[in-house]
N, C-alpha and C positions, 0 to 999 in steps of 0.2 A: 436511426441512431446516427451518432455525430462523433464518430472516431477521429480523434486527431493522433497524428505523430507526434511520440514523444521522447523516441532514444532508436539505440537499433540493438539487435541484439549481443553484438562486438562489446559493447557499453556495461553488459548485464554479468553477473558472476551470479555463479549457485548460491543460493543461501547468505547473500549481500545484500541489503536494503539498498535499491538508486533511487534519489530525491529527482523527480521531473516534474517542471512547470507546467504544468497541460493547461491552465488559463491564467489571466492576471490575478483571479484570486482563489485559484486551487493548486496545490502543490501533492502529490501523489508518490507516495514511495511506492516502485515496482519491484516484485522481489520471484526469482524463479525457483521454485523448490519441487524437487523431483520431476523436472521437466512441464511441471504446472507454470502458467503466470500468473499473478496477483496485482493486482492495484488498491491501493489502501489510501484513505487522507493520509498525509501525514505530519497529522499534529496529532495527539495524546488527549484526550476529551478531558482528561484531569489535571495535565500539569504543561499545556500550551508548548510542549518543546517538540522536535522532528523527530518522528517514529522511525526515519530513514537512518538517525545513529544508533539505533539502538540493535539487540542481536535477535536473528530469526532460530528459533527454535522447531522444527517439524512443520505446520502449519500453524503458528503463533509471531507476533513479534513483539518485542521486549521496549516498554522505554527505558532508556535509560538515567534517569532523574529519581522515579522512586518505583518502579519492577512493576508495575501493571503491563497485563500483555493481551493483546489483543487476535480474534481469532480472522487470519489473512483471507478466508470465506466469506466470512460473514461478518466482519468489525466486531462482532461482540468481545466485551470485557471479559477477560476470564481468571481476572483476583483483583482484590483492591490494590494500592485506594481507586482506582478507576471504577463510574459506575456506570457509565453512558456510554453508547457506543460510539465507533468513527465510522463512516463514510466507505465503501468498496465498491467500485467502479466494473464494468464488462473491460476486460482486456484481451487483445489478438493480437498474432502476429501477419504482419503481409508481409511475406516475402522477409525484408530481415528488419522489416521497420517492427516497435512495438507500439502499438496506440491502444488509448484510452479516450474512452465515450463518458466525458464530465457529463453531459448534459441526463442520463439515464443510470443516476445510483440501484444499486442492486438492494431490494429490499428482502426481510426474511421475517 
């Protein structure tokens, strides 16, 4: 696996979506909820906008364009209009860095 640095955790709020670059062409909302982390794409697989503005709900996040929300485990849609899923990354903490492993998406 191929963990890069992508924030630390000073950076991170509970239940805040953070937008991090972790390559030139992936961008990864990290979001910590009940002391879990998550890594997500984050683009919206139906409506191309940044999942990182949208609201985290339990283990869900929300776009906010037209309310599809997706599951922060596993990318799955879970209401329309969204039908495809997005992308979820291995995420750790070292020490106070947070990284994510683009290269090793989590399948389900």
């Amino acid at each position: 696996m191929s963990f890069r640095t992508v924030a630390t955790v000073d950076e991170l709020r509970d239940d805040t979506p953070l937008a991090c670059d972790v390559t030139d062409e992936l961008t990864v909302a990290i979001v910590r909820q009940q002391g879990d982390l998550y890594a997500i794409e984050d683009e919206c697989s139906h409506g191309k906008v940044a999942l990182s503005e949208g609201d985290v709900y339990g283990c869900s996040i929300e776009c906010y364009l037209h309310g599809s929300s997706f599951d922060l485990r596993t990318g799955a849609p879970l209401n329309p209009p969204a039908t495809q899923p997005v992308r979820v990354f291995p995420v750790r903490l070292s020490g106070d860095d947070i990284q994510v492993d683009p290269d090793n998406p989590l399948s389900f």
